[in-house]
N, C-alpha and C positions, 0 to 999 in steps of 0.2 A: 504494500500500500504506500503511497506516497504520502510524502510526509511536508507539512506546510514549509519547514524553511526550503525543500527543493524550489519553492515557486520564486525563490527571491536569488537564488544559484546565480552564478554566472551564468549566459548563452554559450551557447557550444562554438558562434561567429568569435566570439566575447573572449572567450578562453585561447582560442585558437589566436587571434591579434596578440593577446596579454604575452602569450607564449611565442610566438614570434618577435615579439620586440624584444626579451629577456633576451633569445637564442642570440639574435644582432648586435644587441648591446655587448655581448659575452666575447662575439666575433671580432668584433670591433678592439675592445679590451685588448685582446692577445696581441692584434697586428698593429696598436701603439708601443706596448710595453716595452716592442723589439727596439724601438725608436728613447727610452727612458735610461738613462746612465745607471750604473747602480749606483743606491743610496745607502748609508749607514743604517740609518733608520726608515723602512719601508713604510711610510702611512698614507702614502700613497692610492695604491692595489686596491682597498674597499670602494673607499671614496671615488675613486675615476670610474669603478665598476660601477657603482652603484650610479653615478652620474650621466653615462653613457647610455644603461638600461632608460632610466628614467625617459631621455633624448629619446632614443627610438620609440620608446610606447607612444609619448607624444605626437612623434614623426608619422608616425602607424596612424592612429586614433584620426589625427586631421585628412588624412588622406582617406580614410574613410566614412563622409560626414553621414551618410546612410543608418547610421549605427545609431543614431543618438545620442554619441558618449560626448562628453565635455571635462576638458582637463584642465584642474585649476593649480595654481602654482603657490604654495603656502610655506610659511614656514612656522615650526614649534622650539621656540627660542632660539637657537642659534644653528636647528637643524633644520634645513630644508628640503620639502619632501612634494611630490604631487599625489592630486585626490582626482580619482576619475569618476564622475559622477554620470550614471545612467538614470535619463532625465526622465524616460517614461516610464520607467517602473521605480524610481525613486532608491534607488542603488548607490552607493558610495563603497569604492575600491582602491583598497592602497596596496604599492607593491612594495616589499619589505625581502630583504638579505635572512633568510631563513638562521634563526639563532643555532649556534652549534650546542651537542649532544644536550639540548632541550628541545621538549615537544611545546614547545609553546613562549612565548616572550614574555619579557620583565614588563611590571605596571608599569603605563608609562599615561600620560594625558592627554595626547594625541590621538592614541590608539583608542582611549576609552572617550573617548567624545563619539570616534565614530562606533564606537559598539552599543553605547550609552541606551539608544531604542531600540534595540535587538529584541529583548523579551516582548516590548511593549506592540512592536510591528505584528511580531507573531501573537501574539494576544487578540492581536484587533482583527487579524485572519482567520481566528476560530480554535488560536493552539488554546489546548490545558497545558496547566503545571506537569501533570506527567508526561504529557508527550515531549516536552522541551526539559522533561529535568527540573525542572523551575525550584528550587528551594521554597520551602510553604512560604518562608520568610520576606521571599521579594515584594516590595509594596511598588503594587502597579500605578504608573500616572495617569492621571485624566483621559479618559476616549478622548481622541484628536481625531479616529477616522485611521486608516494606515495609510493613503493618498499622504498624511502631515506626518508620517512616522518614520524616517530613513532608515534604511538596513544597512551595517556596515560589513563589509568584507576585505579580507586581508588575501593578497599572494604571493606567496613565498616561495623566494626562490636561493638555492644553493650556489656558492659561488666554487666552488670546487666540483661540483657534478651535474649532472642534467634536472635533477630530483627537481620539481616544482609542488607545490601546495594549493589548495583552496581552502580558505574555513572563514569562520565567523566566530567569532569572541564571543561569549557572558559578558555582559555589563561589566561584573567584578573583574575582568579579565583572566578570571583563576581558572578554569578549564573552556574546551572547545563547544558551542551549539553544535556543531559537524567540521570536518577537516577531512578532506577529498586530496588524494593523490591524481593532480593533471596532466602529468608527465606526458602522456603520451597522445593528449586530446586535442593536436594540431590536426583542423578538418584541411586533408589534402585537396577537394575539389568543392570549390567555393561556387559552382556556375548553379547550381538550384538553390542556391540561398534565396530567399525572396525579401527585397528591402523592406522594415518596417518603418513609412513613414508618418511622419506628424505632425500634421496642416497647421497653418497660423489660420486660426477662424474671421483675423481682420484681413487677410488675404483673399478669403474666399469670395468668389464675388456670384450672387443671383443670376442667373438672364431674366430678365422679365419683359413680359408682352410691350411693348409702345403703343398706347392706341394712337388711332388716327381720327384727324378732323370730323369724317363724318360716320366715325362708328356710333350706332346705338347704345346707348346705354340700358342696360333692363333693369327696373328693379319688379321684384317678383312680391307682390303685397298677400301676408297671411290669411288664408282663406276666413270668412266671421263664420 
């Protein structure tokens, strides 16, 4: 049976871009490094990785504006990171350096902003506490509707191997709502994808009839 947070997932277009811009970013990395002197102190190697990734997903995303997706460029104190936001299901996605021999990252307040509605989205979709795990303890906020309730998602990716992540945080950040291994969810043939668009309604424009000078006018009076 499916289960409500699948509805809030990644797309499989979604997953396949995320995981192509990682692969580029990665490629990219090696065929600079050759070009970097060595340094006493390496501090480099994360940071340009991680900065190059970032580039291409962006690179990727605009070049496919079919998608919906919108990348915004933020930073959380002195770290700067981008959020990818899927505007018609109300999705917000960060890609994050997979922490080593942990299943899961340190509190941090960036991260817990975007997980911050996680319960509360799936609550307004019809989860229970069981089905999501929910501690009896969690005190849900106001109905807002889930249209006003952001879901957040993390993907993680490994800078030493191919391994890639999907998952979503708990509020508390202290364990996974789900964590999906994507590794291998690059869709090789994009030509039946079918674009999801989504009309500006001040765009849309009526035809409507013109009368003319000498059309009749009827009006039709209710029978007494």
């Amino acid at each position: 049976m499916e289960k409500l947070y699948e509805q809030c997932m990644l797309l499989d277009e979604q997953r396949s871009v995320l995981l192509k811009g990682i692969s580029e970013g990665k490629r990219e990395f090696v065929n600079l490094v050759k070009y970097i002197p060595d340094t006493a102190t390496k501090t480099y190697p994360p940071r340009l990785l991680y900065d190059l990734i970032n580039t291409k997903i962006e690179d990727i995303i605009k070049a496919n504006p079919h998608m919906n997706l919108n990348v915004v460029r933020r930073k959380a104190g002195f770290h700067p990171y981008i959020v990818i936001h899927d505007e018609v299901r109300n999705v917000f996605i960060l890609v994050s350096k997979l922490p080593k021999s942990k299943h899961i990252y340190n509190t941090s307040r960036y991260r817990g902003d975007y997980a911050a509605s996680n319960f509360d989205r799936l609550f307004a979709m019809g989860a229970t506490e069981e089905e999501i795990a929910c501690d009896v303890s969690y005190q849900q906020s106001i109905p807002l509707g889930q249209e006003h309730l952001p879901f957040g998602i993390i993907v993680s990716y490994d800078s030493e191997s191919d391994i890639v992540f999907e998952g979503a945080l708990r509020p508390d950040q202290g364990d996974w709502i789900y964590k999906k291994d994507i590794t291998h969810a690059v869709i090789k043939d994009t030509s039946n994808i079918i674009p999801l668009n989504v009309y500006n309604h001040s765009k849309i424009t009526l035809p409507l009839k013109t009368p003319k000078d000498n059309d009749d006018i009827i009006i039709k009076l209710k029978d007494k």
